[in-house]
ZAMARGU-4260 file (C-alpha; in steps of 0.2 Angstrom, whole numbers, plus 5000, padded with zeros to 4 digits):
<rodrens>
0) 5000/5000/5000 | 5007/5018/4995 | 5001/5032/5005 | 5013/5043/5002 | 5025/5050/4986
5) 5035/5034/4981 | 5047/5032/4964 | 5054/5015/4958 | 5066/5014/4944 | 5065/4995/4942
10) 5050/4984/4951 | 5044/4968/4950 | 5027/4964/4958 | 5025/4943/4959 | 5013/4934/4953
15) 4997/4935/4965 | 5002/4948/4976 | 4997/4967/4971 | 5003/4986/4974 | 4990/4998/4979
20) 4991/5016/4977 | 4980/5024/4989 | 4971/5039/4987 | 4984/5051/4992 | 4997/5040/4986
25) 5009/5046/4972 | 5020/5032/4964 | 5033/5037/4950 | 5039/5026/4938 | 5058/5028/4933
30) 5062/5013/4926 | 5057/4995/4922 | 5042/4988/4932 | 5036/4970/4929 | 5018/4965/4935
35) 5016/4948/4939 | 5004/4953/4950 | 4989/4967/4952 | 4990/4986/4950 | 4979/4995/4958
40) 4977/5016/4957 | 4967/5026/4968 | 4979/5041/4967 | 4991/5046/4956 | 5003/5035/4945
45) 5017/5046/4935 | 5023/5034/4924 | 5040/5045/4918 | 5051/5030/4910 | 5055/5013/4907
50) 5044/5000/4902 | 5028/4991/4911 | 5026/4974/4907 | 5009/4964/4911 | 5010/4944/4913
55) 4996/4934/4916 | 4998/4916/4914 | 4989/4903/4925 | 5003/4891/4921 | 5017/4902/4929
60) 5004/4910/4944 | 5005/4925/4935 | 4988/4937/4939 | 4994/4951/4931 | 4982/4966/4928
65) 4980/4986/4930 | 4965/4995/4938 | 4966/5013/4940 | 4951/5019/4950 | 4937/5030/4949
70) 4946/5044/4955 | 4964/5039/4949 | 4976/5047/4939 | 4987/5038/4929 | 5000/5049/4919
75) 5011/5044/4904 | 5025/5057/4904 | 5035/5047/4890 | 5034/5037/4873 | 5038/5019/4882
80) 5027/5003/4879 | 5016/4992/4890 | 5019/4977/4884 | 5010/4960/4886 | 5022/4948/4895
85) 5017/4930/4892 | 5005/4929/4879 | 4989/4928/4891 | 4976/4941/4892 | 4980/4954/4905
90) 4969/4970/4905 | 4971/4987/4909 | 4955/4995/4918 | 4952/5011/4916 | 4939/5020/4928
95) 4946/5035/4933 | 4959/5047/4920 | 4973/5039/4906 | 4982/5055/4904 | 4997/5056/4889
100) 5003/5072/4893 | 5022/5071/4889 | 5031/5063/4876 | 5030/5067/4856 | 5031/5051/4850
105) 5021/5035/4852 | 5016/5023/4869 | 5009/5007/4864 | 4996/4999/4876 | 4997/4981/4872
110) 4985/4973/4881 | 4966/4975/4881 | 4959/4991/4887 | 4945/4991/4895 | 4939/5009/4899
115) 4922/5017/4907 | 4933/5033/4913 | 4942/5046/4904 | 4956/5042/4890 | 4964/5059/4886
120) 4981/5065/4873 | 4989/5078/4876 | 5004/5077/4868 | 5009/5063/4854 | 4999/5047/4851
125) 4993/5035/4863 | 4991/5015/4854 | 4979/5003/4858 | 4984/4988/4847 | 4976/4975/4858
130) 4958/4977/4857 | 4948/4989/4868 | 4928/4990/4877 | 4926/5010/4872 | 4915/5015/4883
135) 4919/5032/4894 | 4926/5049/4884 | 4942/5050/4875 | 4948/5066/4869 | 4964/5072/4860
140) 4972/5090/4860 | 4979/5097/4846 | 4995/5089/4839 | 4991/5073/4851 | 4981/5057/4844
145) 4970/5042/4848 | 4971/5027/4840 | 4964/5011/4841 | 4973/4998/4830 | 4971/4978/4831
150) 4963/4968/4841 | 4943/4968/4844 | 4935/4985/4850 | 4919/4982/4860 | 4907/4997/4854
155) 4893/5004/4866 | 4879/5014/4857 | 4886/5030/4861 | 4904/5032/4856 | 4911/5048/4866
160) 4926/5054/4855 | 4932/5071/4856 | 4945/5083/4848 | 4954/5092/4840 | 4963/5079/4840
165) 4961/5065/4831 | 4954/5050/4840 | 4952/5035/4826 | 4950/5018/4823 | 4961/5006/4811
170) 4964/4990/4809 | 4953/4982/4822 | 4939/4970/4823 | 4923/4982/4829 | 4908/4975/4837
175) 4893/4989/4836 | 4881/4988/4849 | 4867/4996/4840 | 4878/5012/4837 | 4870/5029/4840
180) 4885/5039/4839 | 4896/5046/4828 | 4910/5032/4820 | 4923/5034/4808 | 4934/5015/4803
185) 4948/5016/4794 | 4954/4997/4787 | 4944/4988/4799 | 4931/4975/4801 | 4916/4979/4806
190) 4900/4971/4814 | 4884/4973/4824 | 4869/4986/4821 | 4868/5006/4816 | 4853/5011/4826
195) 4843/5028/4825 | 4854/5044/4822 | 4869/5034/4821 | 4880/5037/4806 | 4894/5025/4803
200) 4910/5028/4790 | 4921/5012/4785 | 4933/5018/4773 | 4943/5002/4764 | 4936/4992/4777
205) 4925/4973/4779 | 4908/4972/4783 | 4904/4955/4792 | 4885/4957/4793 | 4878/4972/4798
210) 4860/4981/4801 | 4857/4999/4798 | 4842/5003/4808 | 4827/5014/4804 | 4835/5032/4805
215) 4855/5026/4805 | 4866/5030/4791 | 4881/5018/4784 | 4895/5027/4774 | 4903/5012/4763
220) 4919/5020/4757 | 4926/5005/4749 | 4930/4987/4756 | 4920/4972/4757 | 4906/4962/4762
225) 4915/4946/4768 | 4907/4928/4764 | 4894/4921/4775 | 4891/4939/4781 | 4873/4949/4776
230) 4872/4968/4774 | 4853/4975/4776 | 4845/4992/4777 | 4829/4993/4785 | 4815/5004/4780
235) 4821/5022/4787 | 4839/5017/4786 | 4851/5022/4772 | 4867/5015/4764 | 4879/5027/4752
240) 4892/5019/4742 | 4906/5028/4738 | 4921/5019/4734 | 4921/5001/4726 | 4910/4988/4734
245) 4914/4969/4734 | 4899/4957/4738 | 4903/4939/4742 | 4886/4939/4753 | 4868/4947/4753
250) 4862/4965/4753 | 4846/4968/4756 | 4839/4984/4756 | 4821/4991/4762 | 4826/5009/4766
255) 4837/5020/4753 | 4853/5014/4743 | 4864/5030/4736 | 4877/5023/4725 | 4887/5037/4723
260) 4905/5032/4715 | 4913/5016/4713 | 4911/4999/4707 | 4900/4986/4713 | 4907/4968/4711
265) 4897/4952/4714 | 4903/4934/4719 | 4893/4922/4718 | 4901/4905/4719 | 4893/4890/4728
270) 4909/4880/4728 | 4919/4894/4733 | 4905/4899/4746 | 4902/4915/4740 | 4882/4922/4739
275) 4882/4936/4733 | 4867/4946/4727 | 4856/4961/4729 | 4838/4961/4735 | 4828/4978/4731
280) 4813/4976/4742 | 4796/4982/4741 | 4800/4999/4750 | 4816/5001/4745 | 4825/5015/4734
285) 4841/5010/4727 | 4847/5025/4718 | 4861/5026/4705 | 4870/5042/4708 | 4885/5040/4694
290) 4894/5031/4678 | 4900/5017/4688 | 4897/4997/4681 | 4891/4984/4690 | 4898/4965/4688
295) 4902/4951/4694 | 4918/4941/4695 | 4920/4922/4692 | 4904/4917/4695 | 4887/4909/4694
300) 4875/4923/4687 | 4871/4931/4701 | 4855/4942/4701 | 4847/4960/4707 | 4830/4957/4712
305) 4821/4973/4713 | 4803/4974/4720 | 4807/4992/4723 | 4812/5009/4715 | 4828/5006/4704
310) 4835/5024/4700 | 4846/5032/4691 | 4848/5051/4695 | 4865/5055/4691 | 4880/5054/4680
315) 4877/5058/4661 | 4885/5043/4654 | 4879/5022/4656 | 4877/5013/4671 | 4881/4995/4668
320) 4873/4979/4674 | 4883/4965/4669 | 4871/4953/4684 | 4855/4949/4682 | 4840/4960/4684
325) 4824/4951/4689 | 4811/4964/4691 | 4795/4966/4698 | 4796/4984/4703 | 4800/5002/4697
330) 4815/5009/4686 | 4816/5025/4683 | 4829/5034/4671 | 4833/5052/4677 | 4845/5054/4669
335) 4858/5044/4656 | 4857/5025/4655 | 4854/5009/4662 | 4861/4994/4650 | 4855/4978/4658
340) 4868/4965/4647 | 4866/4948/4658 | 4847/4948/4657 | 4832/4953/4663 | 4815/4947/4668
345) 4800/4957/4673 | 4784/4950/4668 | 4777/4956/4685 | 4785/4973/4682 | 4776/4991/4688
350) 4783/5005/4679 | 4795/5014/4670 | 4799/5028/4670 | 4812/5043/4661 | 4812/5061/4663
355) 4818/5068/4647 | 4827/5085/4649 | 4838/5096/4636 | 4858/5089/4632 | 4853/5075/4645
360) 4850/5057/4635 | 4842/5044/4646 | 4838/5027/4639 | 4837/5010/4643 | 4844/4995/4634
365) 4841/4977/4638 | 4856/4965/4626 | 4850/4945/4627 | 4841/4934/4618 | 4825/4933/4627
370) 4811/4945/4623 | 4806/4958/4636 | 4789/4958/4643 | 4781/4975/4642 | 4770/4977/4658
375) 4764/4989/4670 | 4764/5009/4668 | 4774/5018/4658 | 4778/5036/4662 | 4788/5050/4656
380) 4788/5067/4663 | 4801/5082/4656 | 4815/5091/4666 | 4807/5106/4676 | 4808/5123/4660
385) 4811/5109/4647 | 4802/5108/4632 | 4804/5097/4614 | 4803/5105/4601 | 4791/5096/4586
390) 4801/5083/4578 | 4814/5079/4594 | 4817/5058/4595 | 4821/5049/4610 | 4825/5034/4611
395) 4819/5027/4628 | 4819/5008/4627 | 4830/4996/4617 | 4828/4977/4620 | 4830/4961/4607
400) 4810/4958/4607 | 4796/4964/4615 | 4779/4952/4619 | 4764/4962/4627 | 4761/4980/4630
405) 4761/4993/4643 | 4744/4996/4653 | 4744/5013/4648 | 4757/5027/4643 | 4757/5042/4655
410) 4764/5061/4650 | 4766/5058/4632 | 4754/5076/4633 | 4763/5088/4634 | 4750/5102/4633
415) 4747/5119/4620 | 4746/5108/4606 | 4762/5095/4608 | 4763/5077/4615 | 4776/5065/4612
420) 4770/5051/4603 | 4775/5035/4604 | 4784/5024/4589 | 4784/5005/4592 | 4797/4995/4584
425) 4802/4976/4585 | 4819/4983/4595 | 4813/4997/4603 | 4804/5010/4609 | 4804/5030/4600
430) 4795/5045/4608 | 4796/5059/4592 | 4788/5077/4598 | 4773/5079/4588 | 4760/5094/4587
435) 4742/5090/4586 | 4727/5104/4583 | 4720/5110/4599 | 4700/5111/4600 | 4685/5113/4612
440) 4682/5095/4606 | 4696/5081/4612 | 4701/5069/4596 | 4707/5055/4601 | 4720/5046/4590
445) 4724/5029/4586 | 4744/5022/4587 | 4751/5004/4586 | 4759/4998/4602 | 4770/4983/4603
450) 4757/4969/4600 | 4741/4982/4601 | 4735/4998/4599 | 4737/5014/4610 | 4723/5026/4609
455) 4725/5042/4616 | 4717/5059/4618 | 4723/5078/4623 | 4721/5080/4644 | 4712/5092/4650
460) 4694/5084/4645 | 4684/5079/4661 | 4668/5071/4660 | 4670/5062/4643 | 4669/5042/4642
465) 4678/5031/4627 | 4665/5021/4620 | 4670/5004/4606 | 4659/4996/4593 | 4662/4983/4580
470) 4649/4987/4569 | 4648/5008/4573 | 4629/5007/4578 | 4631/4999/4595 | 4643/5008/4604
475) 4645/5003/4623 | 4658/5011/4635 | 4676/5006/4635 | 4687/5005/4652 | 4701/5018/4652
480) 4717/5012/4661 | 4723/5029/4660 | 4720/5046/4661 | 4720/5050/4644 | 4724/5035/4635
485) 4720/5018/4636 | 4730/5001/4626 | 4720/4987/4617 | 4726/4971/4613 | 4729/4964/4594
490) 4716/4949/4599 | 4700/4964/4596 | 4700/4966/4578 | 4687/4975/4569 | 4685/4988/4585
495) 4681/5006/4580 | 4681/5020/4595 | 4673/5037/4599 | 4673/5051/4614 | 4656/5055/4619
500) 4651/5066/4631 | 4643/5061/4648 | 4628/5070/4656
</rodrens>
């Protein structure tokens, strides 16, 4: 027991006994000091030179540990190490205040850290390479740093890290605990859940399953998501992607998706035990944000199943899919083009839709062998100020065949005597800016779809009802699927229509 101002310049504490710095106890380190046994701080500890090793092997009776107490100060006024002795698992707990406040180089802690007190740099950079529970504050002054490197870091939901300083993360397994905080990894692997306000940065790091809750946010900066592991984004949550992605297992996604620079490569390989894939969910918005491919690497085919809203809302150029896209949901082309080359399904699709704009082409091409079925709604709607002018082309959709049509065609009118009509080929799909006559009477007109016929009228013409007959003196009333236009199958021949007003 010290009770008083001691200094050592070379100690060693055997193994099950201890040392005890009472509360008004001041010990200075001045050289070497072994712990075989336990160190225990209530006071102060001015650790001013020499090097502290911790040994705890059962097999030698070796119990060593360090706990600096609630109201302990222990004070690193050098650049020396505390080393792990023997290979077992000794732990320094921290309750009280880890102060570096001398020294401009580096003091490696090499054993586990186990903190619930104050960690704080004031001068050089303080090294957890041995794994660390982070709970309490740590803080760094200018010119000092934090870092935790190697090991496996024990995350509570709030993470307490302060500057100006830097106080980082590198290189070390981390275990979220439904983070809430703010957390920046650099190189590390990462699992656990992102929960409400949370926002989590992995830069060049591995993902080994994760959860972003309703309300987190997960920053992928480049790395992977390692095999057997599983990313998935709740509704409410939201994943960006800005540096190249490599998926050996699943994302799932229900909340929002930003791609935003970067590759996106798929494994998928049974064999090799890779399952990679991506899985668009009914809620979910995966959003394209730039020109960057996505593929796969020597694999089975492995597939994007969108239920969802696939978008692209950025970048000018072609966003690649070299995967395959089974669809049952929404794409929407914002802006340049999606080119699906590995195929694509989506006999159950819902929509498509392009915004067309001046100088920006967008499009969407479909390479394969297999026809496309043509379901579902399709929209166009035009850039906010933009406006064709009469004989402009787009070409929208390019595919190697087409079966069935669309439900209806929405926006094709683009009011004061101009709609964009469209051209039906065996490859593809044309909008050409055409001008009608305007009139107090709507006329509807009559234009071959992919396998039917779409008839369409100006909008603007409430109360009037599409009637059909086959012999032009029994006319009955015709159900409209859309606003203003309606498609009819090839199978009724012989049909003739006409507007008529209602009562």
């Amino acid at each position: 027991m010290i009770d008083t101002a001691v200094s050592i310049s070379g100690l060693t504490v055997g193994g099950g006994s201890s040392l005890t710095v009472a509360a008004d106890g001041v010990l200075n380190i001045l050289g070497n000091l072994t712990l075989n046994g336990v160190l225990t701080n209530a006071g102060t500890v001015n650790w001013q030179d020499g090097q502290i090793s911790v040994s705890q092997n059962s097999s030698w009776g070796y119990t060593g540990e360090i706990t600096n107490q609630a109201d302990g100060l222990f004070d690193i006024r050098c650049d020396q190490a505390l080393i792990n002795g023997f290979y077992g698992n000794p732990q320094f707990h921290n309750s009280g205040t880890l102060r570096k406040s001398a020294g401009t180089g580096t003091t490696e802690v090499s054993v586990y850290f186990d903190n619930n007190g104050t960690v704080e740099a004031q001068a050089g950079l303080l090294h957890f390479n041995s794994g660390a529970n982070l709970g309490g504050r740590f803080q760094a002054d200018t010119d000092a740093a934090i870092e935790f490197a190697g090991g496996s870091v024990a995350a509570p939901p709030t993470i307490d890290f302060q500057g100006p300083g830097q106080v980082r993360i590198t290189a070390a397994n981390v275990a979220l605990n439904g983070l809430s905080g703010v957390m920046d990894l650099y190189g590390s692997t990462v699992t656990g859940a992102v929960a409400t306000g949370g926002i989590l940065s992995l830069h060049a790091g591995t993902c080994t399953s994760l959860t972003v809750g309703d309300g987190g946010t997960f920053n992928f900066d480049g790395g992977w998501l390692s095999s057997g592991a599983s990313l998935a984004v709740a509704s409410g949550g939201e994943l960006n992607i800005t540096g190249t992605l490599y998926l050996f297992g699943p994302l799932t996604n229900d909340g929002t998706v930003n791609w935003q620079d970067g590759q996106i490569i798929i494994y998928q390989h049974s064999y090799d035990g890779w399952f990679g894939e991506i899985t668009n969910q009914a809620e979910g918005i995966f959003d394209i944000r730039c020109d960057q491919p996505l593929s796969q690497y020597d694999s089975d085919l492995p597939q994007f199943h969108n239920s969802g809203t696939l978008r692209k809302s950025a970048g000018t150029g072609a966003t690649e899919f070299s995967v395959y896209l089974d669809n049952s949901g929404a794409v929407e082309g914002l802006t340049g083009s999606l080119r699906f080359n590995s195929g694509y399904a989506g006999a159950n699709a819902r929509e498509f839709l392009f915004t067309i704009s001046e100088n920006k082409p967008v499009g969407m091409f479909i390479a394969g062998n297999t026809p496309v079925s043509l379901v579902g709604t399709f929209t166009v709607r035009l850039e906010d100020g933009y406006r064709p002018n009469p004989g402009d082309t787009f070409p929208v959709l390019r595919y190697p065949g087409a079966v069935g049509d669309f439900t209806f065609l929405n926006g094709l009118d683009l009011g004061n005597g101009l709609r964009l009509e469209p051209h039906f080929t065996k490859r593809g799909l044309t909008l050409v800016a055409t001008p009608y006559v305007e009139d107090d009477t709507p006329t509807p007109s009559m234009i071959r779809a992919n396998s039917g016929v779409v008839i369409s009228w100006p909008n603007g013409f409430s109360g009037w009802q599409l009637y059909r007959s086959t012999d032009l003196i029994t006319w009955e009333p015709t159900s409209v699927t859309g606003i203003n236009n309606t498609v009819r199958p090839s199978t009724e021949t012989g049909e003739y229509f006409r507007l008529q007003k209602e009562n």
